[in-house]
BARO-280113 format. One line per field, with one value per residue (C-alpha): residue number from 1; x, y, z. Coordinates in pm, whole numbers, plus 50000, padded with zeros to 5 digits. Layout:
<bavos>
num: [NUM, ...]
c1: [X, ...]
c2: [Y, ...]
c3: [Z, ...]
</bavos>
This chain:
<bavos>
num: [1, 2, 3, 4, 5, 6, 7, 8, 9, 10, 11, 12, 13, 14, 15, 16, 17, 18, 19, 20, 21, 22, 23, 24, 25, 26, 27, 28, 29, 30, 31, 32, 33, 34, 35, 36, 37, 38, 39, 40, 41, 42, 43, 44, 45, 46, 47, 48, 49, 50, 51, 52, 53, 54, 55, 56, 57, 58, 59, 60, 61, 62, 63, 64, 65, 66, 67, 68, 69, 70, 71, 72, 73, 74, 75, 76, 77, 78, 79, 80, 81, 82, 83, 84, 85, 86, 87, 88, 89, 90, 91, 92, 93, 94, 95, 96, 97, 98, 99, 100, 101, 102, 103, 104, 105, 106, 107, 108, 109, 110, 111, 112, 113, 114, 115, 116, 117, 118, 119, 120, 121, 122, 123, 124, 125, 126, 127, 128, 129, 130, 131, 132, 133, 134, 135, 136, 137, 138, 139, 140, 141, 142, 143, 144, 145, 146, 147, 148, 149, 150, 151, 152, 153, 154, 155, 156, 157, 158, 159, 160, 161, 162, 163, 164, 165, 166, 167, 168, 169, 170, 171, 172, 173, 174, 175, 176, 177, 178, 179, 180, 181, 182, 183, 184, 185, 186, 187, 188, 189, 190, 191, 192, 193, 194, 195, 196, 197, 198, 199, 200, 201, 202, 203, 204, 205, 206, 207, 208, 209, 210, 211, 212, 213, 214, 215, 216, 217, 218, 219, 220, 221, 222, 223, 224, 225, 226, 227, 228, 229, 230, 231, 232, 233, 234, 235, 236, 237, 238, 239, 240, 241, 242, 243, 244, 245, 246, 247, 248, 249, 250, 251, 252, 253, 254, 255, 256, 257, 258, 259, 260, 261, 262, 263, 264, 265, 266, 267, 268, 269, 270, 271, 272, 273, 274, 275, 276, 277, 278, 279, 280, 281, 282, 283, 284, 285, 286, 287, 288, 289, 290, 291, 292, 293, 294, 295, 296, 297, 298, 299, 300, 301, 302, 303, 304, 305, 306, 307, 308, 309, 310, 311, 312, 313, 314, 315, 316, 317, 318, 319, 320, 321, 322, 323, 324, 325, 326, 327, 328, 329, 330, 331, 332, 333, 334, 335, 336, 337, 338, 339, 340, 341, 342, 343, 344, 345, 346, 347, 348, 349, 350, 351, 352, 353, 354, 355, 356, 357, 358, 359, 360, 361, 362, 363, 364, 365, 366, 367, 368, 369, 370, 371, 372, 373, 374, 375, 376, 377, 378, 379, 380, 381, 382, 383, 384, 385, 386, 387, 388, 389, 390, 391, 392, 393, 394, 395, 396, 397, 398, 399, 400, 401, 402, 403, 404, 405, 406, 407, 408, 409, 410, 411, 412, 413, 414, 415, 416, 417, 418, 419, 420, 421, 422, 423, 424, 425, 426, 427, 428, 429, 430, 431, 432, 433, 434, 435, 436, 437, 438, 439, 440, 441, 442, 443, 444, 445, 446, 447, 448, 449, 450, 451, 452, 453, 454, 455, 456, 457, 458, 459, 460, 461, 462, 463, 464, 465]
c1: [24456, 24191, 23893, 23673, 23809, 23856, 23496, 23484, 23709, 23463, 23171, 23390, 23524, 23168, 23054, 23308, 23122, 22830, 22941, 23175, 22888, 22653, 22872, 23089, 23217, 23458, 23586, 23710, 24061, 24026, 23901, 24147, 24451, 24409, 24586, 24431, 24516, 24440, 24228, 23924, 23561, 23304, 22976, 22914, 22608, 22660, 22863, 23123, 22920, 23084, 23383, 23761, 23968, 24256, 24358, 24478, 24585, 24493, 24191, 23877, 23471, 23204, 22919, 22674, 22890, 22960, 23357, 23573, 23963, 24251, 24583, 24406, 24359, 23995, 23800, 23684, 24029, 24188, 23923, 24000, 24340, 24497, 24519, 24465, 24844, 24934, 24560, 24733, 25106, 24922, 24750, 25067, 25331, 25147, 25254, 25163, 25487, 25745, 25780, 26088, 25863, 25576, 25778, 25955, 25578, 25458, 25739, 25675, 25315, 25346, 25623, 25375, 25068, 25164, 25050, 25128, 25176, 24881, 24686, 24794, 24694, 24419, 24227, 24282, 23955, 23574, 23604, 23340, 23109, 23212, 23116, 23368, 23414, 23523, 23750, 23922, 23953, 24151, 24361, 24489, 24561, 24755, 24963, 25055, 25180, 25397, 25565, 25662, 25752, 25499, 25272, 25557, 25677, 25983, 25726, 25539, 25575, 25814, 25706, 25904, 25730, 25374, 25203, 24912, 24596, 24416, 24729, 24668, 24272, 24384, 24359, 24046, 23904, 23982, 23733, 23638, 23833, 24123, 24482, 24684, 24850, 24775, 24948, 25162, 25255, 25455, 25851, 25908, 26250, 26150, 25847, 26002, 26254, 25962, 25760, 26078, 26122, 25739, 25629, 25947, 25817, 25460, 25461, 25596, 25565, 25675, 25360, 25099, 25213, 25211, 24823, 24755, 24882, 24774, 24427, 24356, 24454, 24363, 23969, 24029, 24129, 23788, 23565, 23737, 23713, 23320, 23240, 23411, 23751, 24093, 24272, 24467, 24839, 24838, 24962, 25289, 25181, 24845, 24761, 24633, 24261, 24290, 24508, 24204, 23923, 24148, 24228, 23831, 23703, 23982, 23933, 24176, 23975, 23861, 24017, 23717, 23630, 23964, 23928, 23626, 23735, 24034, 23767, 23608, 23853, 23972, 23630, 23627, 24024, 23952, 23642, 23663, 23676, 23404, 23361, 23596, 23930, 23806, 23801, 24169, 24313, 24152, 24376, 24690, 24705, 24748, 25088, 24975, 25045, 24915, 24794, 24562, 24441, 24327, 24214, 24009, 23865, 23762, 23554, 23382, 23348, 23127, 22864, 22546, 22512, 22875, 22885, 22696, 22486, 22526, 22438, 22088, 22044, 22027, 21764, 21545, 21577, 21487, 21216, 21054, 21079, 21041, 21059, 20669, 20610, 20867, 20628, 20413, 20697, 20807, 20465, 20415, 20775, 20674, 20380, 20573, 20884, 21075, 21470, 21541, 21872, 22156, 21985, 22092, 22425, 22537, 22752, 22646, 22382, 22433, 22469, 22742, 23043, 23117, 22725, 22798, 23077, 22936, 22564, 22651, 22955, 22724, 22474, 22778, 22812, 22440, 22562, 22532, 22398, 22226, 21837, 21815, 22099, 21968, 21615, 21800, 21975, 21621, 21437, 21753, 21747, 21358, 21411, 21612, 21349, 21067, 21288, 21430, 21103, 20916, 21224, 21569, 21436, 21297, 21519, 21869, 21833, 22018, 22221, 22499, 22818, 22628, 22353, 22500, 22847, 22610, 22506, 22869, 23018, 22740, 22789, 23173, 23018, 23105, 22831, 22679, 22842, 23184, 23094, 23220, 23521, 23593, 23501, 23781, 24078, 24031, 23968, 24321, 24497, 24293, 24329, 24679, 24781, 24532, 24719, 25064, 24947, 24824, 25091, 25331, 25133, 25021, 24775, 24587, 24172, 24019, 23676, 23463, 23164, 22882, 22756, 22404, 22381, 22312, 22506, 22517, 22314, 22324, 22477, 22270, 22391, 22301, 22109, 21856, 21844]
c2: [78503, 78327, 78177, 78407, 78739, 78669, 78621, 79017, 79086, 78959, 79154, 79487, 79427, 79318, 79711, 79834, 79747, 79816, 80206, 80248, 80136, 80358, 80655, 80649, 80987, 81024, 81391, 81309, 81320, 81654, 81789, 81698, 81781, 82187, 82384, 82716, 83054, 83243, 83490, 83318, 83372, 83142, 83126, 83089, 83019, 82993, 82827, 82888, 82620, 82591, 82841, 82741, 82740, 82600, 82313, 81936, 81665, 81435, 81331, 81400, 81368, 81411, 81372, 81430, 81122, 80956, 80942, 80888, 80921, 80896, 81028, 80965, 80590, 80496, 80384, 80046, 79939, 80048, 79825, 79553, 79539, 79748, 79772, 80049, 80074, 80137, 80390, 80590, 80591, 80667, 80946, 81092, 81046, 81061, 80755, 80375, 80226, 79996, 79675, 79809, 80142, 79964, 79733, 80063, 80205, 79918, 79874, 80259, 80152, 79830, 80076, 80388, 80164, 80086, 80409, 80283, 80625, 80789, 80531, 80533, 80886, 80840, 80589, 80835, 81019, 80820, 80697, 80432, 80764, 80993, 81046, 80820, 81064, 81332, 81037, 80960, 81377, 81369, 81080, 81200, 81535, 81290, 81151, 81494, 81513, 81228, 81223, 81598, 81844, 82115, 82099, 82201, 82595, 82499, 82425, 82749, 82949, 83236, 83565, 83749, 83541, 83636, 83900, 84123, 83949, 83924, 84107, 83843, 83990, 84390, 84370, 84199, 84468, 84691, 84884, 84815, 84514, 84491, 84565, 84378, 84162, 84060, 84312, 83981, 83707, 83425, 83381, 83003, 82976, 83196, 82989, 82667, 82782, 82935, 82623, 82414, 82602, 82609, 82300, 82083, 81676, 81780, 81904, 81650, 81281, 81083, 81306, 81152, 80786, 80858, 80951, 80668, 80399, 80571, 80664, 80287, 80209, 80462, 80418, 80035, 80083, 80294, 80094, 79803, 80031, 80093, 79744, 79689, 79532, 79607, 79765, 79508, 79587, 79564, 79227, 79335, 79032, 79113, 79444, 79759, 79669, 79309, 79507, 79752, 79429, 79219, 79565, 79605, 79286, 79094, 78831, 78750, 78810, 78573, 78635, 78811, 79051, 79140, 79150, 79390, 79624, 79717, 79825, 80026, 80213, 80276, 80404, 80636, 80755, 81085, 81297, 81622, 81911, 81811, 81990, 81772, 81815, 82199, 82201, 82005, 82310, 82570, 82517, 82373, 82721, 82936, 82687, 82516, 82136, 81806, 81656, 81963, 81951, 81606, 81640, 81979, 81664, 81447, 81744, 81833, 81468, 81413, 81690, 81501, 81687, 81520, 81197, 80965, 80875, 80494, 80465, 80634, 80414, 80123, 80289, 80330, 79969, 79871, 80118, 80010, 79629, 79418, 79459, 79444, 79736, 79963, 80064, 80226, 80391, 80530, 80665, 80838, 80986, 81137, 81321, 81469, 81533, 81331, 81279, 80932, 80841, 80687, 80849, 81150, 81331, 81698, 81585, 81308, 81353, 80965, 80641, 80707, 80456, 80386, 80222, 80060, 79850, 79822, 79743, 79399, 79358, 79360, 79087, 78874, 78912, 78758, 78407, 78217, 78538, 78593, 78661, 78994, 79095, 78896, 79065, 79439, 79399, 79286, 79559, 79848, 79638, 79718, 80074, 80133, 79978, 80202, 80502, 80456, 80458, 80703, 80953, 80866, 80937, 81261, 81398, 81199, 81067, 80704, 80517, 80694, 80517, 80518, 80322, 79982, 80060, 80021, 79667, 79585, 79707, 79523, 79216, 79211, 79280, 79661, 79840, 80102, 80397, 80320, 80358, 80728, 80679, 80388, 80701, 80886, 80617, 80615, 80971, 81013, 80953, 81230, 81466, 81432, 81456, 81754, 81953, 81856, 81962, 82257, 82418, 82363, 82721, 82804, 83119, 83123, 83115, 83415, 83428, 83741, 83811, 84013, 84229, 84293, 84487, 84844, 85151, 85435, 85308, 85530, 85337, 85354, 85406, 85078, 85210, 85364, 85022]
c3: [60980, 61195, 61029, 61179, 61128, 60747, 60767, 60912, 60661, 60377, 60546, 60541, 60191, 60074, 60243, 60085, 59738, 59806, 59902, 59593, 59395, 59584, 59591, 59292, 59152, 58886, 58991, 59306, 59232, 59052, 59384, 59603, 59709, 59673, 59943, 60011, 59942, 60249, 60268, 60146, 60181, 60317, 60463, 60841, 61043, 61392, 61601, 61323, 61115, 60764, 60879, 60731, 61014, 60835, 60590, 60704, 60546, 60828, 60728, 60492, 60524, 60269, 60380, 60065, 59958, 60243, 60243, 60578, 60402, 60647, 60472, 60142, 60221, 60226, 60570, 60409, 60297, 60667, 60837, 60590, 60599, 60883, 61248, 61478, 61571, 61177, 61161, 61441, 61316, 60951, 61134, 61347, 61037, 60726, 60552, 60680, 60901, 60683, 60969, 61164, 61224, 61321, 61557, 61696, 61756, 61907, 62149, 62268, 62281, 62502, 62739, 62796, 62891, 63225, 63429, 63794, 63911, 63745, 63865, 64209, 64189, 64035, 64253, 64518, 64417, 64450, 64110, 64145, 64244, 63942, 63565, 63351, 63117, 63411, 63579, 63191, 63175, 63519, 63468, 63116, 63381, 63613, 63336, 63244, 63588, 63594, 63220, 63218, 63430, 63322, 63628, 63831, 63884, 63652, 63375, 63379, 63037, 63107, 63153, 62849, 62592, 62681, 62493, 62559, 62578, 62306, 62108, 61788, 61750, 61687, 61300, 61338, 61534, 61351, 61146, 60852, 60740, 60945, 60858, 60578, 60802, 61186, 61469, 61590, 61372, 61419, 61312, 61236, 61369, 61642, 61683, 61702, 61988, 62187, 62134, 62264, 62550, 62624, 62592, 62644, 62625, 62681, 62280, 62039, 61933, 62308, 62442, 62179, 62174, 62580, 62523, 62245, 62485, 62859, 62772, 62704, 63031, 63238, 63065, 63141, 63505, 63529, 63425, 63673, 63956, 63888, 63877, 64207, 64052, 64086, 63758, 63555, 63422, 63068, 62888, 62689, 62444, 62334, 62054, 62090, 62083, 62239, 62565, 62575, 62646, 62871, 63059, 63075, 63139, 63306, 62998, 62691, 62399, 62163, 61758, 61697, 62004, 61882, 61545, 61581, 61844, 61639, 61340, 61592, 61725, 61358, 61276, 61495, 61505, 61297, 61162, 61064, 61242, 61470, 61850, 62008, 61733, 61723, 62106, 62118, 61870, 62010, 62310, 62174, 61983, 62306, 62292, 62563, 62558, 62410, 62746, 62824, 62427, 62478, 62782, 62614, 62385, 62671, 62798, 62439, 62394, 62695, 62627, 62501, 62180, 62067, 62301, 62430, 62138, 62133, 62506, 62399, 62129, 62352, 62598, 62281, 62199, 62518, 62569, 62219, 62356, 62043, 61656, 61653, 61867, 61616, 61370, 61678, 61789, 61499, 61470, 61790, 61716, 61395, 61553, 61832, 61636, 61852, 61744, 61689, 61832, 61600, 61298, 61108, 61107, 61091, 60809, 60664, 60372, 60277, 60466, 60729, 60609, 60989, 61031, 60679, 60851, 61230, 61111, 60947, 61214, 61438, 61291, 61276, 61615, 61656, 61628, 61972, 62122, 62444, 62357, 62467, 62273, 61973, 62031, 62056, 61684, 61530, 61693, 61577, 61204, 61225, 61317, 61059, 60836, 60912, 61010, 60664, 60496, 60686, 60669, 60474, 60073, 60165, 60470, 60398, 60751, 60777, 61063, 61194, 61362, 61683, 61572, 61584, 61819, 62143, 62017, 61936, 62293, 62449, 62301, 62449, 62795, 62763, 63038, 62809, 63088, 62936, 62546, 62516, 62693, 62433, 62160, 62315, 62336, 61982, 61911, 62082, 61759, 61535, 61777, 61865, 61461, 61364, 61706, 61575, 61232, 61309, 61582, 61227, 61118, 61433, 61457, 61779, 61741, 61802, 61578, 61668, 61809, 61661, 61977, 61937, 62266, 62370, 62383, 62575, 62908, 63212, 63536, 63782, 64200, 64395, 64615, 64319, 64210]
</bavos>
């Protein structure tokens, strides 16, 4: 291992302490584990919030802790000692790779990056002009073009295995409780040869690691094309996470840029059932394929409310100028109850473990520095000083992962326009393993609606109008 990233290694390792200490509790492992026994009753609020759509092994949050688990192995101990190309196979298989597996994955991998068709395609629209989050959504749709046939008549779903719409929501409908069991349920051999002759190779395992290696490249050749560069072919020697910043930048990385772009895409390879995964589900439900699920994810993912975060952060920074002029700020914010970006979760109740790894990666990173990215990091540490005291006893409100990624990218010469994109070419691998998880007991979403309209309202002719 180089010098340096042991050093990273030490900094995770030495977070890693600090949480355990902070967070210790001695009945986790008699809480985990449980599989449900359907029915069960919850409360919702809306937008489904605390609703159980179903139960995953993928991955586990809790946030009154904060805990990020991936297949029961903690985040700290994945950052320390892992790389994304074992986070993603962990995520897709559900045990870490022995070395022939991970050579096998790798070699898939360093085959499915190069794109020249999709690309080709791709740079046939003004990508320099559009949204990089709408030019990633339409290249993951090109790829679906050229690895599978599903785009073509041949590929459409046949005709005698649709149902009635909306056939699965009858017993939910149905007044008062609904019936015992749903109208149409699913048969799993059945299921499995409708699936097969469905989806075909736009459904299974080739179609994810086609998505964990493509979306890499095709957010790469994106962010070339809007700085007014040619796209770069990928380097079959290099990793996952050092392909991704040569790809972008057109520069081998250093050890380190390496080092901490892997820990960054593994922070943020799996959380939850957050808008994006739920959005990715939802449609692989309707058995429609993986490439359209993702590409469902992409378009969740660049909504404001889920992405983006990190790219505001730094337009605070900037805005406040200079650690001296925080506490102001913080001030006038508090009076107008103005949302400080990079704080405060919907989950997280605690210190989010993904800001307790990229907060002190990040003032590693500070070392031989330009000044105004030295001067950002002291005003964000300052922030989180006063934001901290003014708020986080009282409110739980502390860093989230966005807080310190912006820094981080920027530091590796990222422009701030391509942060979310890098959110989704790691998000790939949650979202691909929670869809494969799920179509195993597939039941298509259909949650209900609560009309609160009238009844019995007299139409009235146009021309009375």
């Amino acid at each position: 291992m180089h010098e340096n990233t042991q050093k990273i290694t030490d900094i995770i390792l030495k977070a890693a302490e600090k949480a355990r200490r902070e967070t210790r509790d001695e009945d986790q492992k008699l809480r985990a584990g449980k599989s449900i026994d359907w029915p069960i009753e919850c409360t919702i609020g809306p937008g489904l919030e605390g609703a159980i759509a179903c139960d995953s092994k993928v991955g586990y949050v809790d946030g009154s802790k904060g805990w990020l688990v991936y297949r029961g192995y903690d985040i700290f101990d994945l950052c320390a000692y892992s790389s994304y190309e074992e986070v993603s196979y962990l995520l897709l298989h559900g045990s870490l790779p022995t070395p022939d597996q991970l050579e096998a994955f790798n070699k898939k991998l360093v085959e499915y990056r190069y794109l020249n068709k999709t690309l080709r395609l791709l740079m046939g629209f003004p990508v320099e002009e559009m949204n990089a989050m709408g030019a990633l959504r339409m290249g993951t749709i090109l790829m679906r073009q050229e690895f599978t046939y599903r785009d073509q008549e041949a590929g459409r779903p046949a005709i005698g295995d649709a149902i009635s719409a909306d056939e699965d929501s009858i017993p939910m409908e149905t007044a008062p409780t609904g019936e015992a069991k749903a109208i149409y349920e699913f048969n799993a051999a059945k299921k499995a040869r409708k699936r097969k002759k469905m989806l075909g190779d736009a459904s299974g395992l080739e179609a994810c690691y086609h998505l964990l290696a493509g979306v890499p490249t095709i957010t790469a050749a994106i962010s070339r094309v809007r700085q007014g560069h040619m796209a770069i072919e990928p380097d079959p020697q290099l990793s996952h996470a050092a392909n991704f910043l040569y790809m972008m930048t057109g520069k081998r990385p250093t050890p380190v840029q390496e080092r901490i772009m892997d820990i960054a895409l593994i922070l943020h390879a799996d959380h939850g059932m957050n808008a994006s995964t739920f959005a990715s589900m939802v449609v692989a439900s309707t058995l429609s394929d993986i490439y359209f699920s993702v590409g469902s994810g992409i378009a969740a993912l660049s909504g404001p409310l889920h992405g983006g975060a990190n790219e505001q952060v730094l337009h605070t920074l900037k805005e406040i100028g200079s650690p001296d002029q925080v506490a102001d700020w913080v001030q006038t914010a508090s009076k107008k109850k103005k949302k400080v970006p990079g704080f405060g979760h919907r989950v997280y109740k605690a210190y989010d473990p993904r800001a307790r790894v990229l907060g002190p990666l990040a003032g590693y990173r500070m070392r031989y520095c330009p000044e105004d990215i030295v001067k950002l990091y002291k005003t964000a540490k300052e922030l989180e000083r006063q934001v901290f005291r003014t708020f986080g006893h009282e409110k739980k409100i502390f860093p989230n992962v966005d807080f310190y990624s912006g820094i981080v990218y920027s530091r590796m010469g990222i422009d701030p326009s391509m942060f979310t994109p890098i959110f989704a070419v790691s998000r790939v691998a949650g979202w691909t393993a929670r869809v494969l998880e799920y179509l195993q007991k597939n039941r298509i979403f259909r949650p209900r609606a609560m009309y609160s309209g009238e009844f019995e309202r007299e139409y009235v002719p146009l021309e009375q109008r």
